[in-house]
DRENMAR-775780 format. One line per 5 residues: their letters; for each residue z, y, x of N, C-alpha, C, O. Coordinates in steps of 0.001 Angstrom, whole numbers, plus 500000, padded with zeros to 6 digits. Each point is the difference from the previous one (the first is absolute). Last residue first. Example, Ala and Ser with C-alpha at 12.3 -4.5 7.8 and 13.67 -1.06 7.14 Angstrom:
# residues 2
SA> 507080 497750 512850 500060 501190 500820 500730 501090 499230 500169 501108 500509 ~ 499761 493172 499781 500000 501190 499110 500000 501200 500900 500665 499981 501036 $
# end
This chain:
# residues 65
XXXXX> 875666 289908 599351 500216 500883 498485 500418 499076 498858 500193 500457 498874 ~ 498993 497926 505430 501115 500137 499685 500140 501188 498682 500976 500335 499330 ~ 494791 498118 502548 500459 498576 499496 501571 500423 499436 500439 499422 499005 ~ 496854 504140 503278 499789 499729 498541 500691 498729 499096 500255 499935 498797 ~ 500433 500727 506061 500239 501473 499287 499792 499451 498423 500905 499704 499220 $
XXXXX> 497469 497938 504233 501438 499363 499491 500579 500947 498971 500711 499715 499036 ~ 494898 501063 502206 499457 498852 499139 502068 499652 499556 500485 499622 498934 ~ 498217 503626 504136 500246 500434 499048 499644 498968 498578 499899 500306 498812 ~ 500595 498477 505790 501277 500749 500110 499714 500750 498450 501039 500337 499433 ~ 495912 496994 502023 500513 498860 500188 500953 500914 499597 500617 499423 499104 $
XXXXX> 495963 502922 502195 499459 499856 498588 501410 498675 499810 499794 499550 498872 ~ 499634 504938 503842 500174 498819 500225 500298 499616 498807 500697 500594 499178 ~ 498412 503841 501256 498872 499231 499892 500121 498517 500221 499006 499289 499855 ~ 504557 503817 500355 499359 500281 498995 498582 499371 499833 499450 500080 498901 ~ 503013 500239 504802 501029 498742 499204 499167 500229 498602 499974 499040 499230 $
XXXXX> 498639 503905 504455 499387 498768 500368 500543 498899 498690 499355 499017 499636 ~ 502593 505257 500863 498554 500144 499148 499359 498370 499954 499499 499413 499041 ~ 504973 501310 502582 499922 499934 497990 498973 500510 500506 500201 501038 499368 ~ 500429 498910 504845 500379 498401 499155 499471 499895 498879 499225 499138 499587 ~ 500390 505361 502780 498605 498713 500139 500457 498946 499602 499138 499187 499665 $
XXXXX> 504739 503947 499416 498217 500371 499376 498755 499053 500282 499183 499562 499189 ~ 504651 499754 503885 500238 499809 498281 498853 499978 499428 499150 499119 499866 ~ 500798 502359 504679 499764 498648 499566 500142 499665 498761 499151 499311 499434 ~ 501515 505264 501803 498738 499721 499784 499443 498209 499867 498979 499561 499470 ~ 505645 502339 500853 499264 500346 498581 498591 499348 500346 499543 499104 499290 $
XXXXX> 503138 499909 504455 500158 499583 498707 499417 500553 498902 499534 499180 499209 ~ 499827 500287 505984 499868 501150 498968 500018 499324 498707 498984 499565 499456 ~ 503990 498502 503631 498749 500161 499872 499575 500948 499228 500754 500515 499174 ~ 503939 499304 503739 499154 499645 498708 498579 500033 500069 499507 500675 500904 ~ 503613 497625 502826 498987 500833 500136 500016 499865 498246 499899 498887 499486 $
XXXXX> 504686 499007 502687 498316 499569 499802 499471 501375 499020 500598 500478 499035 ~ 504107 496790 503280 499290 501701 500244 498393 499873 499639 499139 499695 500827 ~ 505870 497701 498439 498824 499329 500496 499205 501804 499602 500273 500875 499178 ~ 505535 497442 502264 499222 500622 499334 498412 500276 500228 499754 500527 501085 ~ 505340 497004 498614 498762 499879 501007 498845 500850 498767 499703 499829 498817 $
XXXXX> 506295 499037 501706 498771 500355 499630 498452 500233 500724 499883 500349 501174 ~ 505555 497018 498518 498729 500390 500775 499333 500858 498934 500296 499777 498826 ~ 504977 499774 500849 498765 499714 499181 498845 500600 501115 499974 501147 500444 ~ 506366 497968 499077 498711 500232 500388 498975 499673 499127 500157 499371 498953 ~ 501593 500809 497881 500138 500786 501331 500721 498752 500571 500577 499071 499434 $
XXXXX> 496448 500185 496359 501166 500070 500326 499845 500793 501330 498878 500288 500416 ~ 499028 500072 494919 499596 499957 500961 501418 500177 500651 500861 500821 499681 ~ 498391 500366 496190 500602 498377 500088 499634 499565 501214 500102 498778 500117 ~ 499476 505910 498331 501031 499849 500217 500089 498227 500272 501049 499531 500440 ~ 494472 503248 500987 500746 499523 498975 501813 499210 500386 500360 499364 500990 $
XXXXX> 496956 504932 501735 500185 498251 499801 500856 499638 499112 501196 500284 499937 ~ 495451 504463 501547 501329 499293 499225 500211 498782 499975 499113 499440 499356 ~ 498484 504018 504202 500071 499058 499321 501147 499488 499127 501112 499710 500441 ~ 496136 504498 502277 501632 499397 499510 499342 498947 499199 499011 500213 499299 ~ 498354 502544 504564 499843 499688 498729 501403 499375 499696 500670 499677 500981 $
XXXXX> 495826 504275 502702 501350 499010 499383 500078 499579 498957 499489 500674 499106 ~ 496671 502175 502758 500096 498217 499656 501730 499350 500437 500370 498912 500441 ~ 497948 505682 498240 500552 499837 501452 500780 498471 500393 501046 499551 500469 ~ 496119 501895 495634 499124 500467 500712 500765 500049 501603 499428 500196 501072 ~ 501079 496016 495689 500166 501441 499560 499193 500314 501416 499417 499263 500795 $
XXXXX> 499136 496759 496881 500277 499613 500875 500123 501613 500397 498947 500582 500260 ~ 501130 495801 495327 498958 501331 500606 500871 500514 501574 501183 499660 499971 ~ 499637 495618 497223 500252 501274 500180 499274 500824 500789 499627 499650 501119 ~ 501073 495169 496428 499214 500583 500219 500124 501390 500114 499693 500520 498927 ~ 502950 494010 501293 500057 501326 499485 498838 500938 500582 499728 499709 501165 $
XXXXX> 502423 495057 497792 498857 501127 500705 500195 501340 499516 500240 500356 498846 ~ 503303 495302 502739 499533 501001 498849 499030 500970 500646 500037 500621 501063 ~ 501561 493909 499866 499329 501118 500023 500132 500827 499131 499849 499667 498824 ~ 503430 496599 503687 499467 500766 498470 499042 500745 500690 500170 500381 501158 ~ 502800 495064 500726 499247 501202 500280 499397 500484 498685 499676 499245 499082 $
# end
């Protein structure tokens, strides 16, 4: 069994084509997992503000200069 992830915007007459890699044999299951984005920008932004005061993440920062 293989996983490939793949991440696609979902058109507006939610049909979608999938390409399957050529080393993929036929027959072939596919199963496909359906999950909610989060509001991603706004989590980002609160990561890198919060990552900016964590003192263990910019202590490694400096050790690798």
């Amino acid at each position: 069994m293989e996983a490939i992830k793949q991440i696609v915007r979902i058109p507006k007459d939610h049909e979608m084509r999938i390409k399957i890699p050529d080393h993929v044999p036929d027959p072939v299951e596919i199963i496909m997992f359906f999950r909610k984005k989060p509001g991603d920008y706004d989590n980002k932004i609160n990561e890198l503000k919060s990552a900016m005061k964590d003192e263990a993440l910019l202590n490694r920062f400096k050790r690798s200069l």
